[in-house]
N, C-alpha and C positions, 0 to 999 in steps of 0.2 A: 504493500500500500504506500507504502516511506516514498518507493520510486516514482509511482504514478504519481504523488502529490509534487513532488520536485519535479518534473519532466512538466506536468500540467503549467505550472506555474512561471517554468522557466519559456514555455512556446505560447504564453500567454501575455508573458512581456510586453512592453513597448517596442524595444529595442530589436525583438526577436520579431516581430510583428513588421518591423517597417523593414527588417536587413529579408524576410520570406519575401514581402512586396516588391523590394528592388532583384531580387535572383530568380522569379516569377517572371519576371517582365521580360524577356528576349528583343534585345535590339533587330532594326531593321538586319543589321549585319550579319548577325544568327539566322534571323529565319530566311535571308538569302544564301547562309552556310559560305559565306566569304570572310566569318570575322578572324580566321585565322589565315587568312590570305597576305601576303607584303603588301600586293597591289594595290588593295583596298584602304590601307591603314598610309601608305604612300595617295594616294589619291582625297585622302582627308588633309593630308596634310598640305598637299598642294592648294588645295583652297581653304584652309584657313591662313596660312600666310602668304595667300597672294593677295596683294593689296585692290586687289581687282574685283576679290570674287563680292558675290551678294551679303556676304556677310557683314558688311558696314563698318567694321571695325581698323579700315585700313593698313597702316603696316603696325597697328600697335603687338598682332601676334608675333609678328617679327622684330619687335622691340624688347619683348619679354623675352624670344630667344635666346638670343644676346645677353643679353643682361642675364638668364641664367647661365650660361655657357663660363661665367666670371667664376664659378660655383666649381668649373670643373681644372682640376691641373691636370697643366701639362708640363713631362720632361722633354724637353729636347734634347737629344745626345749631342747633339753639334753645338748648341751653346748653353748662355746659362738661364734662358727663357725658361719662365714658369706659370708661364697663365697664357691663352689665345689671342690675347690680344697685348699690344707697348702697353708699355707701364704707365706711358704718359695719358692715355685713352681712358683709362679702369675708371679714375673720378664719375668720367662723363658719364659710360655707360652706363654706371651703379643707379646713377642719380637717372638717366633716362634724360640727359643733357647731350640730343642729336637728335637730329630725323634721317630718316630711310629718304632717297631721293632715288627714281629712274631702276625698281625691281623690275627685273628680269628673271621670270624663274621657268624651268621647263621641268617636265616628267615623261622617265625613262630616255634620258636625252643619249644618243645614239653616238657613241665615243669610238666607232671605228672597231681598227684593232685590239684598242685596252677595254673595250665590255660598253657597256651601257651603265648609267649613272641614274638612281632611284629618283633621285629631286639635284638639281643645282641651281643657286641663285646666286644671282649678280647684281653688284647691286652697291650704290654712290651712299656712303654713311658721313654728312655732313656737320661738324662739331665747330659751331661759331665760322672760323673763318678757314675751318681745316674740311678739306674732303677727302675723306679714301675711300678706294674700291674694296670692296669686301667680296670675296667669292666663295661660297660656301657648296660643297660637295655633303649629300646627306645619303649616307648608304643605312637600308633598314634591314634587318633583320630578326625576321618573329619565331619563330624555330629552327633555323636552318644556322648554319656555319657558314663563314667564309671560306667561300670557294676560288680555289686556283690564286691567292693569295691575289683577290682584287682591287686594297685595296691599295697595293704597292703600283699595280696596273695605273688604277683611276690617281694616284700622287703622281706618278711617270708623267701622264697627262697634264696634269695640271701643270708641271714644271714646263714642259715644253708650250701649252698654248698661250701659259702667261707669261709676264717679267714678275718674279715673284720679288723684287725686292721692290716693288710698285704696288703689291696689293695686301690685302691681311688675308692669307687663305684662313678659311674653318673649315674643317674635314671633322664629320658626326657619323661616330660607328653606334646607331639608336636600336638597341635590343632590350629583351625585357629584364635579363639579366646582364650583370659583369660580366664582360668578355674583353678579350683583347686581342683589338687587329692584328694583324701581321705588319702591320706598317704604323710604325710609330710616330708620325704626325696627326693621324687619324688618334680621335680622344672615344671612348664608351663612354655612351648617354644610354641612362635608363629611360625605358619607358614610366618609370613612375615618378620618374627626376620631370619628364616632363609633362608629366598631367600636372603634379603642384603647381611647376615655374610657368607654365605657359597655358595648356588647355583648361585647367580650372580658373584660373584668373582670368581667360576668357569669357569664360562662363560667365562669369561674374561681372565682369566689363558691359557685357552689353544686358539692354532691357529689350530688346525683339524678342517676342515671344518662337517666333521660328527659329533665328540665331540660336534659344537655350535648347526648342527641341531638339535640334540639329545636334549641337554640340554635347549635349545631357545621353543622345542616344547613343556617340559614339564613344562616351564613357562607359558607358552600359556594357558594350561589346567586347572591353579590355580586361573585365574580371572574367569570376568563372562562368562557363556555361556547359552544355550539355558533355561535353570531353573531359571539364573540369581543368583544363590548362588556362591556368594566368598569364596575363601579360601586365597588367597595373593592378594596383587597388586603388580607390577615388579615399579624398578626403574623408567623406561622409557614411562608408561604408567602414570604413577604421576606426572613427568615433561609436558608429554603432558594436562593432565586436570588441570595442576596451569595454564599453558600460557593460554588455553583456555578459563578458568575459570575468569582470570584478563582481559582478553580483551574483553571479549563478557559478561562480569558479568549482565549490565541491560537485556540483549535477553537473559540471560537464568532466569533470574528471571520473565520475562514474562511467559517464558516458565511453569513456576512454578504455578505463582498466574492470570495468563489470561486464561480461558477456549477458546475463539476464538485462540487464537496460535497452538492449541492443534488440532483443526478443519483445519487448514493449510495444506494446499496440500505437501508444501513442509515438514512440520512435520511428516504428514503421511507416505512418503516417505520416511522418515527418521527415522522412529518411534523405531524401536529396537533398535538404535545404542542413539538415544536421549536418551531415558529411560535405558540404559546402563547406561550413565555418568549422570543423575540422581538419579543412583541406590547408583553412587558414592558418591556423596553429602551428601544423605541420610546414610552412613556409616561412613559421618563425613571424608572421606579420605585424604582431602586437606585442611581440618580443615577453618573455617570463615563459617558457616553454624550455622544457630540458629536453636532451638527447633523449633519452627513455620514453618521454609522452611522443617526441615527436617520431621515434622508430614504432611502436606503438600506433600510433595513426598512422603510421603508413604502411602497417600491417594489417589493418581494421579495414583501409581503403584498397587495398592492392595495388598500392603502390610500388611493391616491391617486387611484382610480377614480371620473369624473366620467358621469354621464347627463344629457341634455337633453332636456326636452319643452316645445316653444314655449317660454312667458318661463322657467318653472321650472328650475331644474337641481338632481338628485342629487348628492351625494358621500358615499363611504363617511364613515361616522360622524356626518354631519349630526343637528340636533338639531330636537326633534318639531317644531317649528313648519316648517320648508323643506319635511319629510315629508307635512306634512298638506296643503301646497298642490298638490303635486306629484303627490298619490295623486289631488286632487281631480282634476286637469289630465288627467291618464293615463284614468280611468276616466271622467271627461264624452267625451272623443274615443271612449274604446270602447265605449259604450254607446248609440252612433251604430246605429238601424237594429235594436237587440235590444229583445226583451221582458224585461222585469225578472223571469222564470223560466229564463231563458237567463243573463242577464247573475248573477244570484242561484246559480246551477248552475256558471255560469264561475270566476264568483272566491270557492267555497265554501272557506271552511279557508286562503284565504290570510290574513285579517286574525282575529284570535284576538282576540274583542272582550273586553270587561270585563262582566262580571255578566252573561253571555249575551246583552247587547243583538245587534239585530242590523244586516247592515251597511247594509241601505238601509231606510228607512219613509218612509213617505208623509209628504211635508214639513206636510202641516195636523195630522198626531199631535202633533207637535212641540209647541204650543200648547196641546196637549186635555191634555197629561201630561207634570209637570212633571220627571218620573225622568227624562226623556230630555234636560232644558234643557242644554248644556253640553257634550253628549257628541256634537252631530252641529253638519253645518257651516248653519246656520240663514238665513243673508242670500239675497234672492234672487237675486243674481247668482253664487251658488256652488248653487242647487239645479239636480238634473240633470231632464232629461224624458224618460222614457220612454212611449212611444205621447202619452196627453194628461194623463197624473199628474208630478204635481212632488215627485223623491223626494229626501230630505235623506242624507249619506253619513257614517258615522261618521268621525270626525276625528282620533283618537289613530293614530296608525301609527308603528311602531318600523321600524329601520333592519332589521331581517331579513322584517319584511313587505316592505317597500319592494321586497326583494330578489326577493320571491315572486311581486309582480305585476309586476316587470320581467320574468320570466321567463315571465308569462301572456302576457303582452300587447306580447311582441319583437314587434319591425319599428315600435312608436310612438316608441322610444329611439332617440337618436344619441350610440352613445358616443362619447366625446368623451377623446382619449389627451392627458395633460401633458408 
C-alpha cells in the first residue's frame, strides 16, 4: 500500500504533471521522424540566424552566437591565443557593442573537392569605427562522427579561399555531446550550450506568437522522444526534474532499486514518461546521481544492450559511425540469394533517409551524380551484389533504425547479455 500511496502522489505532482504534458506533446519534427536528422536541425538553424528569415528578430540570433562563443576556449598550438576572437574585440562583444552588417549565409554550401559545408556565414561585424569580416564554418553533428577527418578538409578550405590574417574565422564543431574534431581550430559547441546562449533567449526575445511556436517546437524535438536519444534538455524541463527530483527523491529511488515498484499498476501506467526522467538521471542531468543509480538505470532501461554480427557489435546509444558498419554487415549477409525488389520491399521504411535518397542504387550512379557523393558507402569492399549489379547502401543510420533492422532481420544477431 506504502508504494501505491508514494507513486500516486508523486505522478500527481505539479511538477510530474507538467514534465508528462511536455514529453506527451511530439514536435512537428517527431511526427515527420526527421528530428534526429542533421538536415533538419541544420535547416533550423539557417533560419533562425539568417537575418532575412520571417522571424523578425534580425541578426540579434547571430549576436547571441557570438557572444556565446566568448564562453568557449580555444588553444591554438601555433600561438598563445585563447578565446575566438582579439583580445581587443571581447569588451564589445560581451556587452553586445557591434552590429552584424551585409550576412551572407548559405546551407550545404558545395566546397568542391574538400566536402560540403552544413551552414557558412559571412558576414561585416562593425564595432564603432572598426569592421571585420567574420567567417564562420558551422559543421553539425547529431549522432554521427567525423568523417574522413572533415574538418581539416573544410580548414584546408578556408585557408586557401580566404587571407586569413584579414578575417576572424569561427569554425563550430555543434554536437550534443563533447567531442573533438580532428582539427584543432574547429572548437565543440554543445547542443545544450546553445539552447541556453542563443535558442532560448530567442524564445524569449520575441513576443510573435508564431516566432515562440516555431521556436518552442523545435525545443521540443531536442529532448527525449520515442528512441529516447537526447540531444539538449530546455531550461524549463530541468527546473521541473530538480523540484521533482528533491521532493519525491526516496519514490524515485524505489523506483530504481525495488523491482515490485516496477510491477505497479500505477508505474505501468506511467511507464514511458517514468523511464523518460530516469533516462534523465542516468545522463547525470541534474547532477546528485552516483555511479550505482546510474549503472542501475541503465540496466532497468536496456541501456546496456549489446548485439553482435561477425567483427561489428551494437550497443544501445552507439554513435553513427559503429551504426553505419554494422547496418553494412547485417544487410550484405541478408541480401544473400535476394533480388534487390525483394530485398528493397524487405527493409522499406526501416531506414528514413534524408532528402528522399534512397537506400540502395547502383554503385556506378555514385560517380554519374555528385548529390549522392557522401551519403552512401562508396569503397569497393563495402558494395553489396545482388544477382551481377554492384549496389552502394546509404550510410547515415541512427540508433532507432539500427533497432528496426535488428528486428527485420533476427536470427543474424547474437545478443550478447553484460
Amino acid at each position: 500500500m506504502k508504494l501505491d500511496e508514494n507513486l500516486t502522489m508523486l505522478v500527481n505532482s505539479a511538477s510530474y504533471r507538467q514534465l508528462k504534458d511536455f514529453y506527451e506533446r511530439k514536435s512537428s519534427l517527431d511526427i515527420l521522424g526527421i528530428s534526429r536528422k542533421e538536415y533538419a536541425h541544420s535547416n533550423f538553424l539557417y533560419w533562425l540566424l539568417n537575418d532575412k528569415s520571417n522571424h523578425k528578430l534580425g541578426t540579434l540570433p547571430l549576436k547571441y552566437l557570438l557572444t556565446s562563443c566568448l564562453k568557449i576556449k580555444v588553444i591554438d598550438t601555433n600561438t598563445t591565443k585563447s578565446n575566438i576572437f582579439p583580445i581587443e574585440l571581447i569588451d564589445y562583444i560581451s556587452t553586445y557593442d557591434f552590429d552584424v552588417k551585409d550576412l551572407k549565409i548559405l546551407r550545404e554550401f558545395d566546397i568542391k573537392e574538400f566536402g560540403r559545408l552544413d551552414l557558412l556565414l559571412d558576414f561585416k561585424m562593425n564595432i564603432h569605427e572598426t569592421e571585420k569580416e567574420v567567417v564562420m564554418i558551422i559543421e553539425n553533428k547529431i549522432y554521427s562522427d567525423e568523417n574522413d577527418n572533415q574538418t581539416d578538409k573544410y580548414y584546408e578550405w578556408l585557408n586557401k579561399k580566404f587571407d586569413m590574417s584579414k578575417i576572424i574565422p569561427i569554425c563550430l564543431y555543434l554536437t550534443p555531446f563533447k567531442a573533438v574534431p580532428s582539427n584543432n581550430h574547429f572548437v565543440n559547441m554543445t547542443y545544450e550550450h546553445l539552447v541556453r546562449t542563443v535558442i532560448e533567449r530567442c524564445l524569449y526575445a520575441t513576443e510573435n506568437e508564431y516566432v515562440r511556436f516555431i521556436i518552442s517546437d523545435y525545443l521540443r524535438c531536442l529532448t527525449f522522444n520515442d528512441t529516447k536519444e537526447n540531444i539538449a534538455v530546455t531550461s524549463n524541463e530541468m527546473i521541473l526534474l530538480h523540484a521533482l527530483y528533491n521532493e519525491y527523491n526516496e519514490t524515485i529511488k524505489e523506483m530504481i532499486y525495488t523491482e515490485d515498484i516496477r510491477q505497479n499498476e500505477i508505474y505501468k501506467a506511467n511507464k514511458n514518461i517514468l523511464e523518460n526522467i530516469l533516462n534523465m538521471l542516468s545522463l547525470n542531468k541534474i547532477g546528485g546521481v552516483d555511479e550505482d543509480m546510474k549503472k542501475k538505470i541503465d540496466d532497468i532501461l536496456g541501456n546496456t544492450k549489446e548485439y553482435k554480427f561477425g567483427k561489428e557489435t551494437y550497443k544501445s546509444g552507439s554513435r553513427q559511425n559503429s551504426l553505419k558498419k554494422l547496418a553494412l554487415a547485417i544487410i550484405k549477409d541478408y541480401a544473400k540469394g535476394k533480388s534487390i525488389e525483394e530485398l528493397s520491399n524487405d527493409l522499406k521504411g526501416i531506414c528514413t533517409t534524408a532528402k528522399g535518397l534512397q537506400l540502395l542504387v547502383k554503385a556506378e550512379e555514385i560517380s554519374k551524380n555528385e548529390d549522392l557523393k557522401g551519403w552512401y558507402f562508396e569503397d569497393e569492399s563495402e558494395l553489396i551484389k545482388i544477382g551481377d549489379t554492384d549496389y552502394s547502401l546509404y550510410a547515415w543510420w541512427n540508433n532507432e533504425e539500427i533497432q528496426e533492422l535488428i528486428k527485420v532481420t533476427d536470427g543474424r544477431l547474437t545478443h550478447k547479455v553484460q
